[in-house]
C-alpha positions in Angstrom: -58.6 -18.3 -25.1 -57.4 -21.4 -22.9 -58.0 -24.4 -24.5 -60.7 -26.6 -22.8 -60.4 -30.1 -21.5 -62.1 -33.2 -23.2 -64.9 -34.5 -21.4 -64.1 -37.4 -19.6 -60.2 -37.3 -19.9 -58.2 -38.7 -17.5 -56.7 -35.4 -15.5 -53.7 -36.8 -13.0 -52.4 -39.7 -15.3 -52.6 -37.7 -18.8 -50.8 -34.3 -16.7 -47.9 -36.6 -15.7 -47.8 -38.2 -19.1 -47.5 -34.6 -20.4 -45.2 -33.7 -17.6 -42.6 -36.1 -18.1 -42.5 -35.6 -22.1 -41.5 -32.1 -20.8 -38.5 -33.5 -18.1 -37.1 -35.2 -21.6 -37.3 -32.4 -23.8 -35.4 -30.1 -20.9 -32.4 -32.5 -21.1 -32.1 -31.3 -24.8 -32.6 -27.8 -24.2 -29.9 -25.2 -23.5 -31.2 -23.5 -20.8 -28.1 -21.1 -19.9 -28.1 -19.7 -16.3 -32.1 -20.5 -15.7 -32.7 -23.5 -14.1 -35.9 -25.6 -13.9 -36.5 -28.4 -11.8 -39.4 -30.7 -10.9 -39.6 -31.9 -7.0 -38.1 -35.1 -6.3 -40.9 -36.1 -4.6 -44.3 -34.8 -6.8 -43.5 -33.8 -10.4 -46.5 -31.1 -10.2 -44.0 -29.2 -8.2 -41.4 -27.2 -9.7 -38.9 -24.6 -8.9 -37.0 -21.9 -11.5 -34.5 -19.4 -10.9 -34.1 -16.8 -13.2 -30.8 -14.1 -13.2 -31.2 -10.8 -13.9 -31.1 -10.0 -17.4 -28.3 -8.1 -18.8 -28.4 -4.5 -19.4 -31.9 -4.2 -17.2 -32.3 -2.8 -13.7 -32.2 -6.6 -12.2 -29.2 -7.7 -13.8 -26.5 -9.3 -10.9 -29.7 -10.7 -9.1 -30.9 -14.2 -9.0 -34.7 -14.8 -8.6 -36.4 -17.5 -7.5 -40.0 -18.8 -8.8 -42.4 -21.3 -7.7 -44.3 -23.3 -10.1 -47.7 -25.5 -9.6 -48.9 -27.8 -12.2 -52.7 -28.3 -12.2 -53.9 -31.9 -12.3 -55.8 -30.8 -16.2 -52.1 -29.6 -17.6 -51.5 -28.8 -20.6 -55.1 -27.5 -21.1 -54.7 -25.2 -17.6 -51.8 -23.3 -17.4 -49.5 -23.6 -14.7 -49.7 -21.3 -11.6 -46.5 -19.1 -11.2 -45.1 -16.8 -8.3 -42.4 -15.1 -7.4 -40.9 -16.0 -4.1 -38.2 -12.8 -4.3 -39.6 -10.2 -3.7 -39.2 -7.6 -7.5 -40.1 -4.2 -8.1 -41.8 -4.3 -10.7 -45.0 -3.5 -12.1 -46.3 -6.6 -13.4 -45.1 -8.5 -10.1 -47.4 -8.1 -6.6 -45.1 -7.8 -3.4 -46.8 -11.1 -2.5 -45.3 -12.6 -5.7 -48.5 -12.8 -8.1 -47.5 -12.3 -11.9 -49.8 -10.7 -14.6 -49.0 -12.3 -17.6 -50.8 -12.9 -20.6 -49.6 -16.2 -21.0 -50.9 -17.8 -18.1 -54.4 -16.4 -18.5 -56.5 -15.9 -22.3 -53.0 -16.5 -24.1 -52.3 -19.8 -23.2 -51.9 -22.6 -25.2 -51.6 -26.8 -24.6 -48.6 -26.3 -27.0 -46.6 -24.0 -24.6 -44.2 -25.8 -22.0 -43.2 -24.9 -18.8 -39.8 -24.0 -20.3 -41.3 -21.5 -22.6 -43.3 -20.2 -19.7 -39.5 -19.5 -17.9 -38.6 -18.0 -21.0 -41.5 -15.2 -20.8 -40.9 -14.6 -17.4 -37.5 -13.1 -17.9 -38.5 -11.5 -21.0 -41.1 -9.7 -19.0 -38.3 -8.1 -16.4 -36.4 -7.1 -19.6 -39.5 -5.0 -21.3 -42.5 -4.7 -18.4 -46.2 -3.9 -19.6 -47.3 -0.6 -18.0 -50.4 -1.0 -19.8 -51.2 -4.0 -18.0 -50.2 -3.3 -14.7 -50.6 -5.8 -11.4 -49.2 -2.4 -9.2 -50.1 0.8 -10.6 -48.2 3.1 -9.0 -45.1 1.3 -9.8 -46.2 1.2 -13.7 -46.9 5.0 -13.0 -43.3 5.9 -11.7 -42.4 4.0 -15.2 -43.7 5.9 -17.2 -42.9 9.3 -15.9 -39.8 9.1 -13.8 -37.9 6.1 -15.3 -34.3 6.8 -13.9 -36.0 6.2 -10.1 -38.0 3.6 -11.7 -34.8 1.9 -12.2 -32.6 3.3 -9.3 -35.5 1.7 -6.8 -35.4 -1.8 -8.9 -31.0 -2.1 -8.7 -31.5 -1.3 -4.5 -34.7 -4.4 -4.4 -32.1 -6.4 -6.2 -29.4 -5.5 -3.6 -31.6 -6.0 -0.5 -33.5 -8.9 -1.9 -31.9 -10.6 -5.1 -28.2 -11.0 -4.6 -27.3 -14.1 -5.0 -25.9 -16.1 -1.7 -22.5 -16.8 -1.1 -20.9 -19.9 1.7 -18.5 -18.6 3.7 -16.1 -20.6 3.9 -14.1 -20.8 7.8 -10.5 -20.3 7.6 -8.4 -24.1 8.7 -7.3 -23.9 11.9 -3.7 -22.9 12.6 -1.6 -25.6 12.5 -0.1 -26.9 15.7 3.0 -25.8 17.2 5.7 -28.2 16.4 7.5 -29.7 19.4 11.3 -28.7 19.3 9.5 -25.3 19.1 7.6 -25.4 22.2 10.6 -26.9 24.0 12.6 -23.9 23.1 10.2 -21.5 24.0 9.1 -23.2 27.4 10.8 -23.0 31.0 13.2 -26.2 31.5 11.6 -27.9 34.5 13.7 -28.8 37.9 15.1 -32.3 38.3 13.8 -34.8 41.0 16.2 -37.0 42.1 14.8 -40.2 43.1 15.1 -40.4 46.9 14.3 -44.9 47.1 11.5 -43.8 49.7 14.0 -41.8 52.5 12.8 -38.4 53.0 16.7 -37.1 54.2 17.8 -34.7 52.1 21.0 -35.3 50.3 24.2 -34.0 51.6 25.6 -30.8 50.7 29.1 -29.9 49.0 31.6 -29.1 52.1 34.8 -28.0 51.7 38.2 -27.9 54.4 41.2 -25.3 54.1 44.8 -26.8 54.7 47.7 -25.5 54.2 49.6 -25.1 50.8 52.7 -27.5 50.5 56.0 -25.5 50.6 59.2 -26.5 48.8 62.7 -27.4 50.6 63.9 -23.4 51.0 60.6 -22.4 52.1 58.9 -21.2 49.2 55.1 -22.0 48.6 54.2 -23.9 45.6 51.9 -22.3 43.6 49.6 -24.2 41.0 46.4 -23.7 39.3 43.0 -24.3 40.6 42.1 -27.9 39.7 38.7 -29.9 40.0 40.4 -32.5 37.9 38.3 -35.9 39.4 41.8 -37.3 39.4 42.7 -40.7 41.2 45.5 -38.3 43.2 43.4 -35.7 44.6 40.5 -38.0 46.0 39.9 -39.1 49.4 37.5 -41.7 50.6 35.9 -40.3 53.7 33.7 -41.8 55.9 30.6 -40.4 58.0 29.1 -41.7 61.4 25.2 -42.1 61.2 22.9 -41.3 64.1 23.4 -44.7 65.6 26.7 -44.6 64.7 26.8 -46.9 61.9 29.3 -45.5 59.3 27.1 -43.9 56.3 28.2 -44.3 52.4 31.6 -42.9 52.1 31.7 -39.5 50.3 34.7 -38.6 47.9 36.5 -35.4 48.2 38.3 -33.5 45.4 41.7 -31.2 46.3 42.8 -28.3 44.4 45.2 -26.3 45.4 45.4 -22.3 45.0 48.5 -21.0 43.8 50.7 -17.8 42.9 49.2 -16.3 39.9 51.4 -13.2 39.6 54.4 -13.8 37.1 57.1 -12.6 39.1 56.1 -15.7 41.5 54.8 -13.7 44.3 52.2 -15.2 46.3 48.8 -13.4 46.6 46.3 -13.8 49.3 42.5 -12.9 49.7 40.9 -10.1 51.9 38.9 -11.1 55.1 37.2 -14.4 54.2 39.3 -14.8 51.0 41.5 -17.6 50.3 45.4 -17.5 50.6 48.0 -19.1 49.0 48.9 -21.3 51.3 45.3 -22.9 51.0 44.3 -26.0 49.8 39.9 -26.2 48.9 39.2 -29.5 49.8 35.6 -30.4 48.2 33.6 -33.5 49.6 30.6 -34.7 47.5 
């Protein structure tokens, strides 16, 4: 039988009293993986979570239970109720809990820890006799291995416990010298000073090869050599016929290649022996 309130007690300020005794007594209690905490903000609010127990059909699951204090605790006992949903028979779908202990077995002396406690006992051994869903406590009785197969899938649709995701870092960026390598070199403008005339192209003259005193052609080498000997400072006429910026022309000569010292010429178009490329830049 529930104890019964003194007449004329104080209900708020002695439940608080009685409540905060309790917050001490949790911080020396080894509560393993439940956990039971009052609301920041109101102390008559609680939460629990209980884990499945080991070896039962709810073990891996994690459920969670809300807990009201009444404004008369300890001599009314505390209002429990599933907010997971169980299959079980002593749990409603809509969370409601038949247990003894919170109706003609409770006791001022019992704490909200030892309430906890009976809870999980409860989804280790339930009370068919006693049953908030009968055709639950039915299947228990006579068909135990579905009993138990139904309980393990709730637990998997409703009672695993939730896992963060945690997003991958984003790649790390590319480093320069690789993107330089990899990308398409871009043209070079050459500053024009504001004149829009294009700049003049390479232009080359054919003379004739020198020949030595019996005749013979001197052959030598192709050379592009910028050597002081083989440039010529030309000069252009401008439209107005103002002479333009003088151009420098490099000579190279093209000479017998065979080793007998025969000379060799081109086809139509080619280049002879005899020639001399002049190129102006």
């Amino acid at each position: 039988m529930a104890a019964r309130r003194p007449a004329g007690a104080g209900t708020n300020g002695m439940a608080a009293k009685r409540i905060r005794k309790e917050i001490a007594d949790l911080a020396r209690e080894n509560l393993g993986a439940i956990t039971l905490t009052p609301n920041e903000s109101n102390i008559f609010q609680w939460r629990a979570t209980l884990p499945g127990p080991t070896g039962s059909p709810y073990e891996g699951g994690v459920f969670d239970v809300d807990i009201r204090v009444p404004d008369d605790y300890p001599f009314s006992p505390p209002q429990l109720q599933f907010l997971t949903k169980v299959y079980h028979c002593n749990i409603a779908h809509t969370g409601a809990i038949c247990l003894d202990l919170l109706k003609t077995a409770w006791s001022p002396a019992l704490s909200l820890y030892k309430v906890v406690l009976s809870l999980s006992s409860l989804l280790t051994d339930p009370n068919p006799a006693d049953p908030l869903v009968p055709s639950i406590a039915q299947e228990y009785k006579k068909n135990r291995k579905k009993h138990d197969q139904t309980a393990r899938e709730w637990v998997k649709m409703y009672a695993l416990p939730r896992t963060e995701t945690i997003a991958p870092p984003p790649p790390a960026p590319e480093p320069a010298a690789n993107r330089a390598s990899g990308s398409r070199p871009r043209a070079i403008q050459r500053p024009t000073n504001g004149d829009p005339t294009p700049p003049p192209q390479l232009a080359g003259t054919r003379r004739s090869a020198p020949t030595d005193g019996a005749g013979s052609r001197v052959g030598e080498p192709i050379n592009l050599a910028d050597d002081d000997d083989d440039v010529e400072v030309t000069g252009d006429s401008g439209p107005n016929g103002t002479s333009s910026a003088p151009r420098r022309s490099k000579r190279a000569r093209v000479g017998e290649t065979a080793a007998n010292g025969a000379s060799t010429s081109g086809g139509a178009g080619g280049t002879s022996a005899d020639d001399v490329i002049v190129i102006d830049d």
